[in-house]
C-alpha positions in Angstrom: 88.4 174.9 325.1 88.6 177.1 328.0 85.4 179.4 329.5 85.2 182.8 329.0 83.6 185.1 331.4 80.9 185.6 328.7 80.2 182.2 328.1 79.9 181.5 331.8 77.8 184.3 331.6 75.2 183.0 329.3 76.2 179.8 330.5 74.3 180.9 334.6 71.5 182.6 332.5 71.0 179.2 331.3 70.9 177.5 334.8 68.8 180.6 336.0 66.0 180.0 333.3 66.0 175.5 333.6 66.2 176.0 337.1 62.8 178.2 336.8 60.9 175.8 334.4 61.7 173.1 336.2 60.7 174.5 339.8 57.7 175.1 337.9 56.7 172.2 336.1 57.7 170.0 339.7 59.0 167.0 337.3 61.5 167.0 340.1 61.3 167.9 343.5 62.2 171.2 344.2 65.5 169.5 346.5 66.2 167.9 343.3 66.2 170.7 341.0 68.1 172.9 343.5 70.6 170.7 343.8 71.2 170.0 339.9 71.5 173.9 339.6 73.6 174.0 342.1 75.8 171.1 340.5 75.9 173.1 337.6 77.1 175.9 338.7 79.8 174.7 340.5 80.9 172.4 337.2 80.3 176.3 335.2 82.6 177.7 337.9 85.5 174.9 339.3 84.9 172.1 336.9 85.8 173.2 333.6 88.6 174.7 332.4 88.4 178.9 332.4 90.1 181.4 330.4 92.7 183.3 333.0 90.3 186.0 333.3 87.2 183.6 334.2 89.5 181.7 336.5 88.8 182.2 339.9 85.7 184.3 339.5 83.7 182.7 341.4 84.9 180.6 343.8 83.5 177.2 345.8 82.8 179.6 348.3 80.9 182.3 346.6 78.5 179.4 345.5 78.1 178.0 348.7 77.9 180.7 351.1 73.5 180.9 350.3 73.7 178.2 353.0 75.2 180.2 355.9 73.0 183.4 354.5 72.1 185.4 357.7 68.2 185.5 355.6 68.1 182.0 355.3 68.9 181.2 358.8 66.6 183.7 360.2 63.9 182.2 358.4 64.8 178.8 359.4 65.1 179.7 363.4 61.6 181.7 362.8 59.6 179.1 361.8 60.9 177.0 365.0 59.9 179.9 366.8 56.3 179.4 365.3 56.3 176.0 366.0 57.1 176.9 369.5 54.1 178.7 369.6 51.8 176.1 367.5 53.0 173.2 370.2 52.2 175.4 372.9 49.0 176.5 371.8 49.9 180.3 372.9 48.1 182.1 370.3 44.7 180.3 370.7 42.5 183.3 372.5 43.4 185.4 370.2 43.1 182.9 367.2 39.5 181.8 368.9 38.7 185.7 369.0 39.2 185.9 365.1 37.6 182.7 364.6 34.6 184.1 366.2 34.3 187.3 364.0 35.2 185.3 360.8 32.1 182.9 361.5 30.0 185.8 361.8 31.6 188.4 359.7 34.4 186.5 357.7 35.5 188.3 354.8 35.6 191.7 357.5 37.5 189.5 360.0 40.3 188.5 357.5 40.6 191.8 356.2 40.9 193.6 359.2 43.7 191.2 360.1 45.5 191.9 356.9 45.3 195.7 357.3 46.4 196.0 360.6 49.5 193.7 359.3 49.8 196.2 356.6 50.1 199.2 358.9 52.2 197.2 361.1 54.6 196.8 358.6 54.4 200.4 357.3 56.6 201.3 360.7 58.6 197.8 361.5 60.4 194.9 359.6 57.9 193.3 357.9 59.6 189.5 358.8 58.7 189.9 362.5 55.1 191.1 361.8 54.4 188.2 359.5 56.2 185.7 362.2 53.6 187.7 364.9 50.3 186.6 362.6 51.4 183.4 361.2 50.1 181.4 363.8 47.6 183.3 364.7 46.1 183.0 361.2 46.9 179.3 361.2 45.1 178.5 363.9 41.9 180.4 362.5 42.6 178.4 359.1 42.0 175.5 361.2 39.1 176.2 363.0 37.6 177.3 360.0 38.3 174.2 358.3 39.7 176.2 355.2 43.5 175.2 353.9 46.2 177.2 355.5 47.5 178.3 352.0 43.9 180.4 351.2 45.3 182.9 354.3 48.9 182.6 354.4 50.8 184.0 351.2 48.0 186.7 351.1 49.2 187.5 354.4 53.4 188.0 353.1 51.9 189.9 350.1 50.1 192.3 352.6 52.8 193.1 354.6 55.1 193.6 351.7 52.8 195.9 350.0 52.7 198.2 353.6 56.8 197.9 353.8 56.5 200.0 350.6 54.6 203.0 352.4 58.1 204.2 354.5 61.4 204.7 354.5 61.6 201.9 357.4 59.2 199.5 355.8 61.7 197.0 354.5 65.7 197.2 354.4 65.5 197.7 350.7 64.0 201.1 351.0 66.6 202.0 353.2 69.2 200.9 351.1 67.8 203.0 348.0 67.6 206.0 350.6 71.0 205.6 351.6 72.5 205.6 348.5 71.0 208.5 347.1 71.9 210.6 349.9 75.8 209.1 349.4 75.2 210.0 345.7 73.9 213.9 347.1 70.4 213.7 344.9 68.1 213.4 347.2 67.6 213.2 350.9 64.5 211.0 351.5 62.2 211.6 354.2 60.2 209.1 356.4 57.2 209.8 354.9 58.3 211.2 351.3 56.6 208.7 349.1 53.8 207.2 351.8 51.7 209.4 349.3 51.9 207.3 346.2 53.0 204.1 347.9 49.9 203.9 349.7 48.0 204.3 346.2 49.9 201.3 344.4 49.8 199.8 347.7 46.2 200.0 348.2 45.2 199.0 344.2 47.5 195.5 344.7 45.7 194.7 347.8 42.5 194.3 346.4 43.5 191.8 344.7 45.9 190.0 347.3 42.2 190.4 349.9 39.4 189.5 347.1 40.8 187.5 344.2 44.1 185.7 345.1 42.6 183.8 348.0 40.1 182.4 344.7 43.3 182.0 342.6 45.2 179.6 345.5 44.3 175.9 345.3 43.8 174.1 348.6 47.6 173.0 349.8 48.0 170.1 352.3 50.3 167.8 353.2 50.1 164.2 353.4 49.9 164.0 357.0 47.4 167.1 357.1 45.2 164.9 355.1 45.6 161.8 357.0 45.1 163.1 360.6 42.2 165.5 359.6 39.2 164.8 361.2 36.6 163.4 358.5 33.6 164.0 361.5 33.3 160.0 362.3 33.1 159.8 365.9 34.4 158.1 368.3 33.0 156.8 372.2 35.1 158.2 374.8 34.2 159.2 378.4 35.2 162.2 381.0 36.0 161.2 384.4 35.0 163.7 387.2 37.3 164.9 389.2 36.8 166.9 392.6 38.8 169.8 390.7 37.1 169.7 387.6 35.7 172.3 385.6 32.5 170.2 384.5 31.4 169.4 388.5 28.2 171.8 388.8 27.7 172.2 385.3 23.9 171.8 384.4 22.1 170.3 381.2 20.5 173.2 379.2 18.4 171.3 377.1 19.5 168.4 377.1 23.0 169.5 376.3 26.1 170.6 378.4 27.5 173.9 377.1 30.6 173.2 378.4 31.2 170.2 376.0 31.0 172.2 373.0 30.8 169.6 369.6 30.4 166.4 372.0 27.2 164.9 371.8 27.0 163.3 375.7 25.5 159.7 375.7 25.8 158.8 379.3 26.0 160.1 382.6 27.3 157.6 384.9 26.3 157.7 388.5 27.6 155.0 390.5 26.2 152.1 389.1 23.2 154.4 387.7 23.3 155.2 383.9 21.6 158.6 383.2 20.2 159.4 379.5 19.2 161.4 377.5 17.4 164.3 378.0 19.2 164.9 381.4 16.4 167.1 382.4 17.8 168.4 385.9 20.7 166.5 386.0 23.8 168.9 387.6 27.3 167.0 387.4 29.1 165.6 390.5 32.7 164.7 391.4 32.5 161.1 390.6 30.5 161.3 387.9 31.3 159.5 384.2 30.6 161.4 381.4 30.1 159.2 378.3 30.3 161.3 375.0 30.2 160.7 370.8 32.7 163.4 370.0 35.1 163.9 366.9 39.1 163.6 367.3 39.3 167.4 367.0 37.0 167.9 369.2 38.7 165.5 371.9 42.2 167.0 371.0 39.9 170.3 372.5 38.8 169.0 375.3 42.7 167.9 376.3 44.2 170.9 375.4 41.0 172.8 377.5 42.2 171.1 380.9 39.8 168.1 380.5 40.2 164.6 381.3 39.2 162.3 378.3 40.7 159.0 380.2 39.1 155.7 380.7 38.6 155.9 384.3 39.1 158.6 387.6 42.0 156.2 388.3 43.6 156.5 385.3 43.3 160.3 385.5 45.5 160.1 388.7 48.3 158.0 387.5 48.5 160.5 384.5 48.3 163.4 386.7 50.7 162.2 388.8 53.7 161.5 386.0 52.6 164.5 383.8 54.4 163.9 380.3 56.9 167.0 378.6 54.8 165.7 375.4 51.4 163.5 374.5 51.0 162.5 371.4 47.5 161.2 369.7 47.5 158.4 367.3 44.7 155.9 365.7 45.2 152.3 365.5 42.9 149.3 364.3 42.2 146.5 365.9 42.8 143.5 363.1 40.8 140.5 362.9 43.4 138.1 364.2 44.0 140.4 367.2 43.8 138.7 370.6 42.2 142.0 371.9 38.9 140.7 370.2 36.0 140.0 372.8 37.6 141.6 375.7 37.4 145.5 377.2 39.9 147.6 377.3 40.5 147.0 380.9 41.1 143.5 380.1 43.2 143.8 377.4 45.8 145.3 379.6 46.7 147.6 376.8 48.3 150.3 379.2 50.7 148.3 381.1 52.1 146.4 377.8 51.9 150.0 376.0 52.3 152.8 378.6 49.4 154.2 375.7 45.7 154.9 377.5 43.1 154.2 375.1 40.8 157.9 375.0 37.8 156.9 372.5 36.6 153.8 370.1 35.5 154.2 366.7 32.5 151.5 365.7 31.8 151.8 362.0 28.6 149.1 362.2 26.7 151.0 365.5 27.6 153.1 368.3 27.1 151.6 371.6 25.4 153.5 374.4 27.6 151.8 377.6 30.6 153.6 379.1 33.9 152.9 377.6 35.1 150.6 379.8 32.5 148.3 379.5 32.6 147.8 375.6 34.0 144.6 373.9 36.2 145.1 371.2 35.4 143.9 367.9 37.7 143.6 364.6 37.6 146.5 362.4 37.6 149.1 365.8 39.5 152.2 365.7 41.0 153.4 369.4 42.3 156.6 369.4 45.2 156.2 371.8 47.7 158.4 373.3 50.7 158.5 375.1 54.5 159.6 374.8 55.3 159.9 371.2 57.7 157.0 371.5 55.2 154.9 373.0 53.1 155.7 370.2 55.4 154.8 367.8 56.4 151.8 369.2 52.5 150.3 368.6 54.1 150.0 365.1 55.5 146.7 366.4 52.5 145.7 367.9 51.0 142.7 367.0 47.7 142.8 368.4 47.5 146.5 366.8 47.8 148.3 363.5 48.8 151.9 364.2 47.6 154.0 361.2 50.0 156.1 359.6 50.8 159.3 359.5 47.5 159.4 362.1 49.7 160.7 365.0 49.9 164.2 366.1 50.8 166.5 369.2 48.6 167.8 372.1 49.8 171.3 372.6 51.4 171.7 376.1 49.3 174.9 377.5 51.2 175.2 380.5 54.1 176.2 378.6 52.4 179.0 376.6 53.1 181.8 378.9 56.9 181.5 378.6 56.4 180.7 374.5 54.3 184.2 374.4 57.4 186.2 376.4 60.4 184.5 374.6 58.2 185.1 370.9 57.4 189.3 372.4 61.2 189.5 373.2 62.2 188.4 370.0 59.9 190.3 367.5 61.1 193.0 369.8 64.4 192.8 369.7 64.1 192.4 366.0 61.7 195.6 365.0 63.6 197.7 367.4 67.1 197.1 366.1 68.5 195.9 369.6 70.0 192.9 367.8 70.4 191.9 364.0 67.0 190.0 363.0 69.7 186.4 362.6 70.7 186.9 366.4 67.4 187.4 367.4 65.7 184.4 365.5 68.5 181.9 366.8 68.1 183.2 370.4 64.3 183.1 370.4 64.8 179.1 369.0 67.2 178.8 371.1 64.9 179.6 375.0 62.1 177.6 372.7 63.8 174.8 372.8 65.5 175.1 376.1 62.5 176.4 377.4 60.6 173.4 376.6 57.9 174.7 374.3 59.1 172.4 372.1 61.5 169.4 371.8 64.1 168.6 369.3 62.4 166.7 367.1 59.4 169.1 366.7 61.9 171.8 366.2 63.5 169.5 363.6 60.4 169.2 361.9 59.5 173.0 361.8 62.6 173.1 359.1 61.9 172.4 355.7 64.3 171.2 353.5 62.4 172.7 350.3 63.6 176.2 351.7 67.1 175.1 352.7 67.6 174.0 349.5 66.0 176.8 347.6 67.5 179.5 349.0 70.9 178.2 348.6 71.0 177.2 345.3 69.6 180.4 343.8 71.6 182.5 346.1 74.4 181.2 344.5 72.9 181.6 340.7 72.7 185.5 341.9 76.5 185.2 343.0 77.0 184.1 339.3 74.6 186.5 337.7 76.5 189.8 339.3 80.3 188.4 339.3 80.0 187.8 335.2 78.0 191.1 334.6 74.6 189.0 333.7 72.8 191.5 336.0 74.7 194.7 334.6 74.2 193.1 331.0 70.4 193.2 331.2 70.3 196.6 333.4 72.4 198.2 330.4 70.3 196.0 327.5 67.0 197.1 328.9 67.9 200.8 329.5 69.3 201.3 326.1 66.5 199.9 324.5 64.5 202.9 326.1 66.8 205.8 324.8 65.2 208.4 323.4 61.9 207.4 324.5 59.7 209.9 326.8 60.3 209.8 330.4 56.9 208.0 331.6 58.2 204.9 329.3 61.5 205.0 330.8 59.8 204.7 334.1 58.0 202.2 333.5 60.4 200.1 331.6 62.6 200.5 334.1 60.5 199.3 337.1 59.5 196.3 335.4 62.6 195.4 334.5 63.5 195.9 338.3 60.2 193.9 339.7 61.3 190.5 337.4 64.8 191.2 338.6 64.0 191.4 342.1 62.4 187.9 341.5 65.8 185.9 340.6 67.9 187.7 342.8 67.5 189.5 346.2 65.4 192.5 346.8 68.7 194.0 348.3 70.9 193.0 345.7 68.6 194.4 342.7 68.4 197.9 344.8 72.2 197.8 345.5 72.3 197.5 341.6 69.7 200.0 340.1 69.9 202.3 342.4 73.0 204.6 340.7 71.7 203.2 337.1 68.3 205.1 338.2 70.2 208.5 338.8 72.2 208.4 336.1 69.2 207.9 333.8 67.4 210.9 335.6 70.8 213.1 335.3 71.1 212.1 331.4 67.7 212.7 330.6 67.0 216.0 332.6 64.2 214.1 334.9 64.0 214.7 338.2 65.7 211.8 340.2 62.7 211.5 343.2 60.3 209.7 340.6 63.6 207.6 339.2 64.8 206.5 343.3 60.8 205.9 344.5 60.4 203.3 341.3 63.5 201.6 342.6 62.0 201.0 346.4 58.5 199.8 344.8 59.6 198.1 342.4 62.2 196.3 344.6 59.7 195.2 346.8 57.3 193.6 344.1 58.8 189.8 345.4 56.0 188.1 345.1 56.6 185.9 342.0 59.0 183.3 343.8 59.2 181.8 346.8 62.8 183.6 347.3 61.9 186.7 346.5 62.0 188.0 349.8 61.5 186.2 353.4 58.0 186.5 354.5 57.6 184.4 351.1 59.5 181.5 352.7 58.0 182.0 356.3 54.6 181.0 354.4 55.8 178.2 351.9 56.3 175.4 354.8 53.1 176.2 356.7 51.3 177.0 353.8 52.2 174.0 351.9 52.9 176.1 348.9 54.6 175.0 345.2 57.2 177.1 343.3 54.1 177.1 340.6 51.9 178.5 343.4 54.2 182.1 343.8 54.3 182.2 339.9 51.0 181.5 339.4 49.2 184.3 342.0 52.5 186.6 342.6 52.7 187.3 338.5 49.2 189.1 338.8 50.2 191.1 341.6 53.5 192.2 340.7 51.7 193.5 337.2 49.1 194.8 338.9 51.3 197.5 340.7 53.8 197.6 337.5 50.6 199.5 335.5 49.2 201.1 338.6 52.5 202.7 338.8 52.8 203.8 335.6 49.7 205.0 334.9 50.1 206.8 339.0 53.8 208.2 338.9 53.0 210.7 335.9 50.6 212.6 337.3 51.9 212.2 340.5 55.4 213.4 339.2 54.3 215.4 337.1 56.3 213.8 334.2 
């Protein structure tokens, strides 16, 4: 039996829906799934035997090329970009800046960061303004303790929904604008339907701002989970420094402003312990500043310039060989660990490790002494840190148990000045047209790397295979779809079904025929495609074609159901920890929400 184009046909529709359930059931993994699709395909397409008309159809090629897609790539080198900027900690002033007016007025914080996206994208490529507030709103996720996937697909459905307001706002309205011109219907203006796409715009974000942040389910990943801070504290202690910020610094009631979440224990003198309340006690170079402080709150006080080391010695030698990365990590002490009974000092853990110990975790009581002087007992947790190797050599250890999953990166400030220019000359290379938006994601990872705002590894680590795989599998079930007809087949079933019906119907029917498309294959790809079916359904039924070519470009842009629907979508699904299910589950709402606003909105706008 040889294939037909037809049965391949129905055979990819097939492949199209399994792939779908099971991306959202996630029996599988969604690697797994994309690469049984995938598999399928290419057994649909080179495998079998096909008729001499379905030979040759689609080639190897065709199905593989997803994997080389300029999209794909940019969204791969964008998130190392972000990374660059997450290692470096670049974004934090104005991350702390929103974190500020979220605490005090949150819900008017988030939105105003949202709108101002939305506008943003109204006159720019909306991939560059989500890559600009991604970290940004990461960072605030974090400080706010809420999950990063509450903020972040929001965020892509915002800027979306203000690509839809101009003729610049996303490729895809180009593309419809250009093809109507080519067709001589209708010459599009920038600002031609910023009119009714601000309404349908402005009705679907009230949901994406109020109710879909309700609708997400708190996303992390395993290591999110086991390196959050569960507000146990550990003993660690400050070392004073002739050049540090804390010399000078006086106790306001019996607390140091300066040590913001750090509850200080001990002031150090010499060999004369000051405690609590430190009523007019100023710090001095020299002085030891014991303090009961969470790990986030040390990883704060590192990144903030200060010294969390065992001793003014110590901060020296450190100083002195400055690291290109420092990793922090949590390790036990076990109870047949010769460590027991001696200090840290003693234990010599530095010079066998190259790791400095920065705090100890007692879970019976917390000892009032500085942190060389305390004995260690079984059961202690020592936050240590060091070069990430070093770190990860503990593993080895047999005097330690190094916690899994526990380790994570301080940011390296010093490079965030040259992260913040290569990330501005890349978003503005990319909004501005000076280079294709592929060119200038690869050169912007590129200086990151180079650059050192990141190393290989991290870089490595920014990529997610999920989207790799993704993309490239259903890029090539769209190959299949539009080579056998699939996409013309359903265009032609759907439009026929609607003859004779009155125009506001056919409207309708057709953009929601367009928004689920736009959902399996590319926004591009469904515009290429409906955009002459849309004027010849306005020539054949006496309809103006504006009405016809403005439901194309909004319904086009409705990719919000999938993960591939459009690129900001995958930008978010790595960071934001997000499931296939999770698109389906709060994108469906949205994309029917602006379905009926538009057809109850395009008649009377129209006047159909």
């Amino acid at each position: 039996m040889y294939l037909t184009v037809e049965l391949q046909m129905w055979l990819t529709f097939a492949v199209i829906f399994f792939s779908i359930v099971f991306y959202s059931l996630e029996y599988f993994s969604i690697e797994i799934t994309a690469l049984g699709s995938l598999l399928s395909l290419m057994l649909i397409f080179v495998g079998l035997p096909s008729s001499s008309e379905a030979a040759g159809l689609v080639t190897l090629d065709d199905l593989l090329a997803g994997f080389a897609n300029p999209a794909l790539l940019s969204v791969l080198a964008l998130l190392i970009i972000g990374q660059g900027l997450f290692q470096t900690d670049a974004l934090d002033s104005p991350a702390q800046f929103i974190t500020r007016m979220a605490k005090k007025y949150k819900y008017v914080a988030f939105i105003g960061v949202y709108l101002s996206a939305a506008i943003i994208s109204a006159f720019i490529n909306n991939t560059p303004v989500v890559v600009m507030f991604l970290p940004i709103m990461t960072v605030v996720a974090s400080n706010l303790r809420l999950s990063s996937s509450k903020v972040l697909m929001p965020l892509s459905f915002i800027s979306i929904l203000g690509g839809m307001t101009t003729i610049i706002g996303s490729s895809t309205n180009l593309l419809v604008a250009e093809t109507a011109r080519k067709a001589g219907v209708l010459d599009l203006h920038f600002f031609d339907f910023t009119a009714i796409g601000a309404m349908v715009a402005g009705i679907g974000s009230i949901y994406a701002l109020l109710i879909m942040p309700r609708i997400l389910k708190n996303r992390k990943s395993m290591a999110d989970q086991m390196s959050q801070t569960t507000g146990k504290q550990f003993i660690a202690q400050i070392p004073l420094g002739e050049d540090s910020s804390l010399v000078g610094k006086k106790a306001v009631a019996g607390m140091f402003p300066d040590l913001k979440d750090m509850t200080v224990r001990l002031v150090q003198r010499g060999d004369t312990p000051h405690l609590p309340p430190f009523d007019n006690i100023t710090l001095q170079s020299g002085d030891t500043v014991v303090v009961a402080a969470t790990r986030q709150a040390l990883t704060t006080a590192l990144k903030g310039g200060h010294n969390v080391t065992r001793s003014a010695e110590e901060t020296d030698a450190s100083e002195s060989t400055p690291m290109t990365d420092f990793t922090l990590a949590e390790v036990i002490v076990p109870p047949a660990s010769r460590m027991i009974g001696q200090t840290i000092e003693q234990s010599s853990l530095r010079s066998k490790t190259n790791c400095i110990v920065l705090g100890i975790q007692r879970r019976s009581r917390m000892p009032r002494m500085a942190l060389n002087d305390i004995r260690l007992e079984a059961g202690d947790v020592l936050l240590v840190g060091g070069a990430r190797d070093d770190v990860e050599a503990l593993r080895i250890n047999r005097d330690l148990l190094l916690i899994e999953l526990s380790s994570t990166d301080v940011p390296q400030r010093r490079y965030a000045p040259r992260a913040i220019w290569i990330f501005l000359a890349t978003a503005f290379a990319a909004a501005s047209g000076l280079l294709p938006i592929a060119t200038a994601a690869l050169g912007g990872a590129f200086f990151m790397i180079v650059g050192k705002c990141l190393n290989i590894r991290q870089a490595v680590r920014a990529l997610d295979s999920r989207i790799y795989m993704l993309v490239g599998a259903s890029l090539a079930s769209a190959v299949a779809l539009q080579k056998t007809g699939g996409a013309s087949f359903v265009a032609r079933s759907v439009v026929n079904a609607m003859d004779g019906q009155p125009g506001w119907v056919i409207l309708s029917g057709l953009f929601l025929l367009i928004a689920i498309l736009t959902n399996i294959l590319s926004n591009n790809a469904t515009a290429v495609l409906f955009s002459p079916i849309a004027i010849s359904i306005a020539n054949q039924t006496g309809l103006p074609v504006e009405p016809f070519i403005v439901c194309v470009i909004l319904a086009a842009n409705c990719s919000f159901a999938t993960p591939i629907g459009y690129q900001t979508n995958l930008l978010v699904m790595g960071p934001g920890h997000y499931r296939f299910a999770d698109f389906l589950v709060a994108g469906i709402p949205l994309m029917i929400i602006i379905w009926l606003s538009f057809t109850f909105i395009a008649p009377w706008y129209y006047g159909i």
